[in-house]
GURO-141209 format. One record per residue (C-alpha): residue in one letter; x, y, z. Coordinates in nm, 2 decimals. Layout:
GURO-141209
[node "A"; [X; Y; Z]],
...
end
This chain:
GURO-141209
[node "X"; [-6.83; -0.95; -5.70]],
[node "X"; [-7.07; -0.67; -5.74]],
[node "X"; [-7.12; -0.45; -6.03]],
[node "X"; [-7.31; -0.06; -6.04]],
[node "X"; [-7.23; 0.14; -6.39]],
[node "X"; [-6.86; 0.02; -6.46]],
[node "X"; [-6.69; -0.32; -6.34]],
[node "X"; [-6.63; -0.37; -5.96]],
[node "X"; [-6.40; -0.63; -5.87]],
[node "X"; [-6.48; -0.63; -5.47]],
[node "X"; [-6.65; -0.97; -5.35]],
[node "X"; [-6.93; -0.96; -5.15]],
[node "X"; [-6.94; -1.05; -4.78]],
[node "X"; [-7.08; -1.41; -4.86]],
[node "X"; [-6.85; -1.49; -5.13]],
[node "X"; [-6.53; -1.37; -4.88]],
[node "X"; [-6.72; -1.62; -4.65]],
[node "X"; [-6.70; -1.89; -4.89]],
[node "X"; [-6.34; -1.81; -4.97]],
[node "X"; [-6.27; -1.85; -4.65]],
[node "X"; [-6.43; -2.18; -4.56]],
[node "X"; [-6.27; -2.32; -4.87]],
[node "X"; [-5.92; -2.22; -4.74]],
[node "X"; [-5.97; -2.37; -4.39]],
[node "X"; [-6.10; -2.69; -4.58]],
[node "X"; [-5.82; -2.72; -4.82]],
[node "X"; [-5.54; -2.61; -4.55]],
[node "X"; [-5.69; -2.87; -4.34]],
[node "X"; [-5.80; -3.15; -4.53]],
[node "X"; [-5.61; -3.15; -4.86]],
[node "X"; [-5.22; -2.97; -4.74]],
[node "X"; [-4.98; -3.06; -5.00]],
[node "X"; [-4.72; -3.26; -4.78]],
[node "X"; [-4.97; -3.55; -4.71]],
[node "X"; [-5.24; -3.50; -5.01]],
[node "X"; [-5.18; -3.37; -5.26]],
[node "X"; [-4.77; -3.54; -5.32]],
[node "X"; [-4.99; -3.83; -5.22]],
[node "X"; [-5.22; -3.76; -5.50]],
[node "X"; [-4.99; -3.68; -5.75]],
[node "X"; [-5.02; -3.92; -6.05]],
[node "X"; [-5.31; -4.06; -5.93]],
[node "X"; [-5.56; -4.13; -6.24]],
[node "X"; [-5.84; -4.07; -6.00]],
[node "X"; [-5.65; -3.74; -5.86]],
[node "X"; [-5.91; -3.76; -5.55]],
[node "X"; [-6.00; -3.94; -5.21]],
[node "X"; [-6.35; -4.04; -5.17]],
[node "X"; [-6.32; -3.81; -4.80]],
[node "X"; [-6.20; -3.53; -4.94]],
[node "X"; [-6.50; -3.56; -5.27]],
[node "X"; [-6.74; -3.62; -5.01]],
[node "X"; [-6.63; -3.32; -4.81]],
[node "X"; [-6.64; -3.07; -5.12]],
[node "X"; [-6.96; -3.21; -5.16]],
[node "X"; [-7.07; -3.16; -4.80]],
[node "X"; [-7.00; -2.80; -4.82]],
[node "X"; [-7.24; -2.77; -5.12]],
[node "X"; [-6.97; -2.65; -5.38]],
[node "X"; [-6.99; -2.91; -5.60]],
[node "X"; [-7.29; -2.85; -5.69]],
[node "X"; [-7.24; -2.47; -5.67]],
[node "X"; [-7.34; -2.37; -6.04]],
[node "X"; [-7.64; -2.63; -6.00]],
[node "X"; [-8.03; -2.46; -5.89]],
[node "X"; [-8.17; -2.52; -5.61]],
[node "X"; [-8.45; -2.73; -5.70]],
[node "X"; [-8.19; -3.01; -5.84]],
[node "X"; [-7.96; -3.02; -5.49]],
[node "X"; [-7.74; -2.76; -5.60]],
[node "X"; [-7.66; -2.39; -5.41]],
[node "X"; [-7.74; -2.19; -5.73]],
[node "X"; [-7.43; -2.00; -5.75]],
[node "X"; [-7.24; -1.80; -6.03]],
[node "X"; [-6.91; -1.85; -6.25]],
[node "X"; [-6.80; -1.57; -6.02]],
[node "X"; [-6.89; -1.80; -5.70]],
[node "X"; [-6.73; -2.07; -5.86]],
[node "X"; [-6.41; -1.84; -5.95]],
[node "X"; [-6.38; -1.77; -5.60]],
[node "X"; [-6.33; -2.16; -5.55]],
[node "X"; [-6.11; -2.24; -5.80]],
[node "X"; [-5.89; -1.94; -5.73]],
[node "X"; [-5.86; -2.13; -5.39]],
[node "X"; [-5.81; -2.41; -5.49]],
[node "X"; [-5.47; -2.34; -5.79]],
[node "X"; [-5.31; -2.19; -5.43]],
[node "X"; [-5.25; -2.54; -5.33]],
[node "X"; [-5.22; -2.71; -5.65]],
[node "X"; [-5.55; -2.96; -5.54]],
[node "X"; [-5.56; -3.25; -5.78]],
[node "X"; [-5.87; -3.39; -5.84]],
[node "X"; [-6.20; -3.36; -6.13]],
[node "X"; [-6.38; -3.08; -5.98]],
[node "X"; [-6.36; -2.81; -6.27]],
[node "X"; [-6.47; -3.13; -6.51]],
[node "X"; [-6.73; -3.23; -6.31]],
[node "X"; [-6.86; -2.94; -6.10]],
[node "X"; [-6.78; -2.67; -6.39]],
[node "X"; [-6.74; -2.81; -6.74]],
[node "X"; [-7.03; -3.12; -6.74]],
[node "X"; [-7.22; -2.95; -6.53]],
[node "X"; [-7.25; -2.64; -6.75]],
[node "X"; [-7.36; -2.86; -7.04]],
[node "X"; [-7.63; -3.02; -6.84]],
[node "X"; [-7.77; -2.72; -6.70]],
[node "X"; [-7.79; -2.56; -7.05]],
[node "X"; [-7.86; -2.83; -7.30]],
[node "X"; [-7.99; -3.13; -7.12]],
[node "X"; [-8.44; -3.12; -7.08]],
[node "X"; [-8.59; -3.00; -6.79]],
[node "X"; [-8.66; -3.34; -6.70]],
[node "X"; [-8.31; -3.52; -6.75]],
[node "X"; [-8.15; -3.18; -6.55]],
[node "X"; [-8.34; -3.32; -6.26]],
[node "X"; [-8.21; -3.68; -6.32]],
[node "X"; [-7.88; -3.61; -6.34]],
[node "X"; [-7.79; -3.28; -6.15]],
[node "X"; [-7.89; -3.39; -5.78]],
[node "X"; [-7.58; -3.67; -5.85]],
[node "X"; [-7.33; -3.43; -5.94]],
[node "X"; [-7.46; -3.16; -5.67]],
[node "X"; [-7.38; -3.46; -5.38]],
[node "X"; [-7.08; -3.59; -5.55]],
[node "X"; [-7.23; -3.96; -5.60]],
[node "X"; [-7.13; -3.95; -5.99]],
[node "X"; [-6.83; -3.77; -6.14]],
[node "X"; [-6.82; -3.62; -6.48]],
[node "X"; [-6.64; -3.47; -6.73]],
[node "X"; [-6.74; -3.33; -7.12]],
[node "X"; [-6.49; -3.48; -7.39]],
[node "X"; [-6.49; -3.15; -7.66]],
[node "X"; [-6.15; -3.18; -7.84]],
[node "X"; [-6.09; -3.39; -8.13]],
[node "X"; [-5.69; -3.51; -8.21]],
[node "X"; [-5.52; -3.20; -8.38]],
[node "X"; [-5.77; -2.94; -8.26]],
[node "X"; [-5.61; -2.70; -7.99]],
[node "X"; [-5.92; -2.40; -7.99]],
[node "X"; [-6.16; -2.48; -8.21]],
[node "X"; [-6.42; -2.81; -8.14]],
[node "X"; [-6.65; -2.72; -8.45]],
[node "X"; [-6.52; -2.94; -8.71]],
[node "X"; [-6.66; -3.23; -8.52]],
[node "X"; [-6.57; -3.57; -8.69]],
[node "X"; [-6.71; -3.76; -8.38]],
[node "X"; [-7.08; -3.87; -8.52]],
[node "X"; [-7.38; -4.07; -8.38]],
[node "X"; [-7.61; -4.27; -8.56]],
[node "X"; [-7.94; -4.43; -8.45]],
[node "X"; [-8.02; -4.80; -8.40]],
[node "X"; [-8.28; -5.03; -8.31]],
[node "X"; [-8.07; -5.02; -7.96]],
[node "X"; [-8.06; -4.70; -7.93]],
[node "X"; [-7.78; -4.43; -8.02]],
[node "X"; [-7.46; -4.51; -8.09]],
[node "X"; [-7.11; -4.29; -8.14]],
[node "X"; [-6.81; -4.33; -8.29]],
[node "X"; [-6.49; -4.12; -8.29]],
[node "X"; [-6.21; -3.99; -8.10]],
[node "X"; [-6.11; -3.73; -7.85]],
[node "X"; [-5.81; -3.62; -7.73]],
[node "X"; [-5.64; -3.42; -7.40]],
[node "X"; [-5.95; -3.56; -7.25]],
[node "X"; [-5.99; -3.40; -6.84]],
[node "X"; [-6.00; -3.66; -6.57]],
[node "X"; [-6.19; -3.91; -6.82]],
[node "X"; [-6.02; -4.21; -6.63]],
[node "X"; [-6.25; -4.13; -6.30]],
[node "X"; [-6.53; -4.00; -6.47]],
[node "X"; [-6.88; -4.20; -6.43]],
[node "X"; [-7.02; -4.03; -6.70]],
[node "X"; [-6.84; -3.86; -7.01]],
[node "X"; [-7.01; -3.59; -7.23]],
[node "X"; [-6.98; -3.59; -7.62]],
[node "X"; [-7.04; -3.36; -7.86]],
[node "X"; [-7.15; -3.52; -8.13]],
[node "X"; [-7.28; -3.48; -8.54]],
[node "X"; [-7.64; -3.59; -8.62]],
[node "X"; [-7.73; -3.46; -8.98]],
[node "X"; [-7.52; -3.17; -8.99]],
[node "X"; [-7.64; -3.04; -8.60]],
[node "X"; [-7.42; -3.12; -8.30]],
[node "X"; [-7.59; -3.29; -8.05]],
[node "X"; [-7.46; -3.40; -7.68]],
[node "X"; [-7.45; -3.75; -7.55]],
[node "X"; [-7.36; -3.94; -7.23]],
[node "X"; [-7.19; -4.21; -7.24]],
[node "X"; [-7.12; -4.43; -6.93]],
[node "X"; [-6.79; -4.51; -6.83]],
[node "X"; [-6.83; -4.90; -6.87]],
[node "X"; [-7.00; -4.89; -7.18]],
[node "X"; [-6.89; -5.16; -7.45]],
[node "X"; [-6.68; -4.99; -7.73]],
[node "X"; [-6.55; -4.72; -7.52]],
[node "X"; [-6.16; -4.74; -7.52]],
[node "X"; [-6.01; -4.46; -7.24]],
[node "X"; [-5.58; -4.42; -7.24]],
[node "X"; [-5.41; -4.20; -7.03]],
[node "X"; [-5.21; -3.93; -7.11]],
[node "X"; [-4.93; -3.90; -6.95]],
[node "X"; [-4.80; -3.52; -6.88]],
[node "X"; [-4.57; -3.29; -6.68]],
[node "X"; [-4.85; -3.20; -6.43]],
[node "X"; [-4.94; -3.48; -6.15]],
[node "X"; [-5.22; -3.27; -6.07]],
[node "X"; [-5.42; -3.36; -6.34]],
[node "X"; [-5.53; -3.63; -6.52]],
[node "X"; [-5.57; -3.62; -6.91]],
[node "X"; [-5.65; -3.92; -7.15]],
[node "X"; [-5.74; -4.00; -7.53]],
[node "X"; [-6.07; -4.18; -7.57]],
[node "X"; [-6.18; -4.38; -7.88]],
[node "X"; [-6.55; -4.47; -7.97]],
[node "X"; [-6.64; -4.74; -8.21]],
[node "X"; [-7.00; -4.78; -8.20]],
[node "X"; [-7.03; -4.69; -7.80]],
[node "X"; [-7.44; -4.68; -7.69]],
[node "X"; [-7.53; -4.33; -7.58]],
[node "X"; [-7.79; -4.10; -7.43]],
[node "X"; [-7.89; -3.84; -7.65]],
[node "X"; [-7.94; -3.52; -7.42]],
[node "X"; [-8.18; -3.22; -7.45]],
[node "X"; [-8.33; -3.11; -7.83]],
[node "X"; [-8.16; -2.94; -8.14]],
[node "X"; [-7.82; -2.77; -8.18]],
[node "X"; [-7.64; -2.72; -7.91]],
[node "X"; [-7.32; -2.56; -8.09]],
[node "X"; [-7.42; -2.17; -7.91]],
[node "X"; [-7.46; -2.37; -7.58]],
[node "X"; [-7.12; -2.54; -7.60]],
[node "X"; [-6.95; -2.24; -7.70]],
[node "X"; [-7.05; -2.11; -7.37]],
[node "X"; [-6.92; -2.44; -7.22]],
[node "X"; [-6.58; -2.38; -7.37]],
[node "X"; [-6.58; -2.01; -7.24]],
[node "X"; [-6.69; -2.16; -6.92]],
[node "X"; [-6.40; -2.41; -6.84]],
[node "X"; [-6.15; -2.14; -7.01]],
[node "X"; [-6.24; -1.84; -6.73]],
[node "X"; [-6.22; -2.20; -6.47]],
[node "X"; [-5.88; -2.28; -6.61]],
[node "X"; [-5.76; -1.92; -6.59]],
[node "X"; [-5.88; -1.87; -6.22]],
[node "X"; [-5.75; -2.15; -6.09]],
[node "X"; [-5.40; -2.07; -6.29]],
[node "X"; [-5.45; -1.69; -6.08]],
[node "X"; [-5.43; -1.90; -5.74]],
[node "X"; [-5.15; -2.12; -5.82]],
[node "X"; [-4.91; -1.80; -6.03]],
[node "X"; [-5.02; -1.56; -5.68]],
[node "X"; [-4.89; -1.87; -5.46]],
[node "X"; [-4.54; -1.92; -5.71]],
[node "X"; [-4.48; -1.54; -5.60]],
[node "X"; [-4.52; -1.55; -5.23]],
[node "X"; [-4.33; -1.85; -5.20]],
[node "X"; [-4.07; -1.68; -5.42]],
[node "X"; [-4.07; -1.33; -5.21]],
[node "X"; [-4.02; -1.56; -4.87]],
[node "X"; [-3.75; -1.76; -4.99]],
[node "X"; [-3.59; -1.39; -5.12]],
[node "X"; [-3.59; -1.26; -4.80]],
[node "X"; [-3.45; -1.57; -4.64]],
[node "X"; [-3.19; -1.74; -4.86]],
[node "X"; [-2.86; -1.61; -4.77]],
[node "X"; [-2.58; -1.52; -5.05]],
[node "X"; [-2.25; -1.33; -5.00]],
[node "X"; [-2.40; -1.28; -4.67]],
[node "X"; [-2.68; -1.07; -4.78]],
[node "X"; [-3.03; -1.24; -4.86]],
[node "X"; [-3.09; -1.25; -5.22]],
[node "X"; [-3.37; -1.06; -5.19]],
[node "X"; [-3.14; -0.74; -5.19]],
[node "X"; [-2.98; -0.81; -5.52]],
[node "X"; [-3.14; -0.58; -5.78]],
[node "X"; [-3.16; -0.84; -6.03]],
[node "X"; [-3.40; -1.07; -5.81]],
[node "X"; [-3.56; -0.75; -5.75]],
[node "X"; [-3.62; -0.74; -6.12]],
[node "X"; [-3.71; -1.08; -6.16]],
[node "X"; [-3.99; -1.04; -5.84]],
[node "X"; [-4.10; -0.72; -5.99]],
[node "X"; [-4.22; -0.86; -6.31]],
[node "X"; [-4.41; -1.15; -6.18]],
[node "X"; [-4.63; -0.96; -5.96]],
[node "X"; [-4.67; -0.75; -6.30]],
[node "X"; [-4.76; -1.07; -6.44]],
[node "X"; [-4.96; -1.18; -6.15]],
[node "X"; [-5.17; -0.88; -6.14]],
[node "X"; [-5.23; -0.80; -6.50]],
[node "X"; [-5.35; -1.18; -6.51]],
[node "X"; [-5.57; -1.17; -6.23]],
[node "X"; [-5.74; -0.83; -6.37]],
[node "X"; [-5.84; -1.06; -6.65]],
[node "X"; [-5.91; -1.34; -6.51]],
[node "X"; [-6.16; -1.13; -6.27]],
[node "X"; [-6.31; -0.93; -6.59]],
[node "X"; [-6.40; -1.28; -6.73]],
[node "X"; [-6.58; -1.37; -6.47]],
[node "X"; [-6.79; -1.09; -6.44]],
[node "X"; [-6.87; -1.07; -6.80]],
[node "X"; [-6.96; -1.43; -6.77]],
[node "X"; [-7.19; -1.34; -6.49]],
[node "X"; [-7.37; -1.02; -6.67]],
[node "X"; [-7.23; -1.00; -7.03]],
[node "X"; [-7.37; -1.12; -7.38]],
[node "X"; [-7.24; -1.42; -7.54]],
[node "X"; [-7.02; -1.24; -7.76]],
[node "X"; [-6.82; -1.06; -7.46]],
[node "X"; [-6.80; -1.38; -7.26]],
[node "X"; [-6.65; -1.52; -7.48]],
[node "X"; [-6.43; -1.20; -7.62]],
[node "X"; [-6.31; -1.21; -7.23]],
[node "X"; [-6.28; -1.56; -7.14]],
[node "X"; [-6.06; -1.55; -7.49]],
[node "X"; [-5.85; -1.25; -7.36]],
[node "X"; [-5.77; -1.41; -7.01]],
[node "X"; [-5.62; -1.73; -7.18]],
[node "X"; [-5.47; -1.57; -7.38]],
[node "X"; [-5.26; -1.35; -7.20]],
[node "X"; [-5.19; -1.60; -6.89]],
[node "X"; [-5.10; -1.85; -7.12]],
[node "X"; [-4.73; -1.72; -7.13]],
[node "X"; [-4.81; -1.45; -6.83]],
[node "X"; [-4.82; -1.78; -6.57]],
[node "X"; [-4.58; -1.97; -6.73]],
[node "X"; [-4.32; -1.70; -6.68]],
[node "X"; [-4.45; -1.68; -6.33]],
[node "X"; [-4.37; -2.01; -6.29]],
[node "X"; [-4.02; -2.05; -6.45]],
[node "X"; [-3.94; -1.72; -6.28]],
[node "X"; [-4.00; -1.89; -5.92]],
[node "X"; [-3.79; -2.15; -6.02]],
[node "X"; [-3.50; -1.95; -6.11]],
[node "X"; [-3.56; -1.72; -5.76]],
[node "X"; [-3.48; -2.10; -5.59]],
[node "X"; [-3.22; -2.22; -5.78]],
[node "X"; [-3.13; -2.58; -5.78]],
[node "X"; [-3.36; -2.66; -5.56]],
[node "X"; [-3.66; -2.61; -5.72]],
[node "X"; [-3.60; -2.88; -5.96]],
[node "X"; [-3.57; -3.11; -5.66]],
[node "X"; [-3.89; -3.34; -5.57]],
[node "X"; [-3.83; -3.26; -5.20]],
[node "X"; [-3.94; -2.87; -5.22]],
[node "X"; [-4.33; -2.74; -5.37]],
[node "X"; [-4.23; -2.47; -5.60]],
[node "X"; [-4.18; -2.71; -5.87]],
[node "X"; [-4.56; -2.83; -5.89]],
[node "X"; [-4.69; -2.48; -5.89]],
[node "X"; [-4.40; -2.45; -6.21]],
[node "X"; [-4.58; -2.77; -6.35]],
[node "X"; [-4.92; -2.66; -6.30]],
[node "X"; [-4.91; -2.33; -6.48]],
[node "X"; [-4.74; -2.56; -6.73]],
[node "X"; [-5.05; -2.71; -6.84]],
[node "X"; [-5.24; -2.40; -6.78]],
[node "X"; [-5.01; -2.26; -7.10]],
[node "X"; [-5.12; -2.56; -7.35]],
[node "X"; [-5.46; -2.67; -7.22]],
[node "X"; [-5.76; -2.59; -7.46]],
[node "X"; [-5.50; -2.36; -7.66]],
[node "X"; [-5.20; -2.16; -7.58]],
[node "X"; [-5.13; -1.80; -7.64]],
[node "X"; [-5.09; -1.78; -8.00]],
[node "X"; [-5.39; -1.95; -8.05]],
[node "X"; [-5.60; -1.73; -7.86]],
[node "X"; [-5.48; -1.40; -7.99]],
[node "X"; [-5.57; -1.53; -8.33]],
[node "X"; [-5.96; -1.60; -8.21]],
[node "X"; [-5.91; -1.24; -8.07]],
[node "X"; [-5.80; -1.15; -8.41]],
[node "X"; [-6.01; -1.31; -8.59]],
[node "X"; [-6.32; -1.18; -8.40]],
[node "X"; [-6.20; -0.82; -8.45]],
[node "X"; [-6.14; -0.85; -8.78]],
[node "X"; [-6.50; -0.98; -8.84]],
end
């Protein structure tokens, strides 16, 4: 995605490339007939062949440098993965993993524990994931109850955490944290003593949530001073993720929905020809398209904007494909009738999948009031 004096929403030649690699990887290796069905509900969401092959191609460890294993790619690299990867509803903790933990590492964690941990998430040998929202918070992480308090033994945490992504596979789970009025991150290791992890059970079998519980879990304490700034951008971060990958899945939802149109026959004419489905087809590409231009500002502003307008855009994608997707989703259903409720045909994981997409880390009416909010101040 290049940029001159305005914004430029053409990707460059290698990122096309890239695209295309992950396409041919994911029709081949990850189809949703034989994967992903068979990985739907599955608390670990992945198979170690298909992990080690995303790691194999090096996009695991895209937004990682160079000189710890990684490619040293962009959000707007990673966006063209995601994006990819919501057209065939992939299950599995790669935005945890390769966006949201490794996003706090590479911005809060020292020099020298960045070159402890990032070679393992660049090869795929660890998975993890950042815990930021506390039960009854939707948006807003900064009333952080969840505290750590030194020992002889070292640090310890206690606190809650709720909606928790892919926590159930994770090795390693990031905390923010309070230490005397700053908030600080920890790791915690998934076996530690004290840590209590429940699943969540939701609508979407493409993604694993839980609830996690910490009464007096040992931790790692992780780079120096407050890292509130740094996890705001972390937030932003796994909101533009969430977004892209939502822009995949919703542009999948209408294709499938324009095929069947042409193809279903009623009153001997396919339904495609009756004005109201025409309607109905009409506003989801509106929906589509309008969400995608978002979706693609928020990248770029990610990639060459100030803090204030990454998050001002990242804030304004969510916010309108919150609903936007959703609609795109119930809309495809409706185009199929009765049987896109049934388990047999796909359209009803796409539906599912831009389901969570409209509640996870806030809906629409939470983000217009942050856009509010930061207008009005």
């Amino acid at each position: 995605m290049t940029t001159g004096g305005g914004m430029d929403c053409d990707f460059s030649e290698d990122q096309e490339q890239l695209r295309a690699n992950v396409r041919r990887f994911l029709n081949d290796r990850c189809p949703i007939e034989s994967y992903v069905r068979s990985m739907w509900g599955d608390e670990r969401g992945t198979s170690a062949a298909v992990w080690s092959g995303l790691s194999e191609m090096g996009i695991s460890g895209l937004l990682i440098p160079q000189e710890f294993g990684g490619s040293g790619g962009t959000m707007v690299d990673m966006g063209v993965v995601l994006e990819e990867m919501g057209r065939l509803v992939h299950p599995g903790p790669f935005l945890s993993s390769a966006v949201g933990a490794t996003t706090a590492i590479c911005l809060i964690a020292t020099v020298q524990e960045q070159a402890e941990l990032l070679p393992s998430l660049a090869d795929g040998s660890i998975v993890a994931t950042i815990a930021m929202m506390e039960p009854g918070e939707r948006i807003g992480w900064h009333s952080e109850l969840t505290t750590a308090h030194q020992t002889d033994a070292g640090w310890q945490l206690r606190g809650a955490k709720s909606h928790v992504a892919d926590a159930m596979h994770a090795n390693v789970i990031l905390f923010p944290a309070k230490v005397n009025g700053e908030v600080r991150l920890f790791l915690v290791e998934a076996n530690s003593i004290g840590l209590q992890v429940a699943p969540v059970v939701t609508v979407d079998g493409s993604r694993s949530f839980a609830s996690v519980l910490l009464n007096g879990v040992p931790a790692r304490l992780l780079g120096s001073g407050d890292a509130t700034k740094h996890l705001d951008t972390v937030l932003d971060n796994l909101l533009v993720a969430y977004v892209v990958d939502g822009v995949g899945t919703a542009q999948a939802a209408l294709d499938m929905s324009v095929e069947y149109a042409k193809q279903r026959i009623q009153f001997n004419r396919p339904i495609g020809s009756f004005q109201a489905v025409q309607h109905l087809l009409a506003d989801m590409l509106m929906w589509v398209e309008l969400g995608r231009s978002a979706a693609y500002f928020s990248l770029w502003s990610s990639e060459t904007g100030s803090l204030e307008d990454r998050h001002r855009t990242a804030t304004l994608a969510k916010a309108y494909v919150s609903d936007a997707f959703f609609r795109v989703g119930a809309s495809a259903i409706q185009v199929f009738g009765g049987v896109g409720y049934t388990w047999e045909h796909d359209v009803h994981l796409y539906y599912k999948r831009l389901l969570t997409l409209q509640q996870i880390l806030g809906g629409s009416a939470d983000h217009f009031q942050e856009l509010a909010d930061l207008i009005l101040s």
